[in-house]
N, C-alpha and C positions, 0 to 999 in steps of 0.2 A: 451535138447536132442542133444546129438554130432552127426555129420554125422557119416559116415561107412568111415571105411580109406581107401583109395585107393588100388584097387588090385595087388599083384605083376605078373607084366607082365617083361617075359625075356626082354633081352637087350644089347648090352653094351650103347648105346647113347639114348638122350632123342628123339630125330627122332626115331631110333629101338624102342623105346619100345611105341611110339604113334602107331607107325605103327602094331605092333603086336597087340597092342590092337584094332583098329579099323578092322585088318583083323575079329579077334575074335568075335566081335560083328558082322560084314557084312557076315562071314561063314555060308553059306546054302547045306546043304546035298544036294547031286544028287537024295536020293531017294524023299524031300523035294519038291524039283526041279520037278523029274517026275511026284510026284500025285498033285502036282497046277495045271501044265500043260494038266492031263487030267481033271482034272474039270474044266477050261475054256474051255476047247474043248468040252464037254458034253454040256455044257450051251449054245455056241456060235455057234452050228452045223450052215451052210449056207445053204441057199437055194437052193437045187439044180434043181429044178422043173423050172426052170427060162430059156427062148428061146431065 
């Protein structure tokens, strides 16, 4: 079984196009972003009943 061959990611140099691809894969939506962030909120509410 062959691997899959490497994806074309823009570029001109081998720096550019590492880096566009790690951007690629590390890229999280804001809308992403928002709904994690209120589900740890939901789960983690604190105590506020504390004196």
């Amino acid at each position: 079984m062959k691997p899959l061959p490497a994806p074309n990611v823009p570029g001109n140099t081998e720096f550019e196009r590492f880096d566009n691809a790690v951007r690629q894969i590390l890229t999280v939506s804001k809308a992403g972003v928002l709904k994690r962030s209120t589900e740890e909120k939901q789960t983690l509410k604190p105590n506020t009943n504390r004196h």
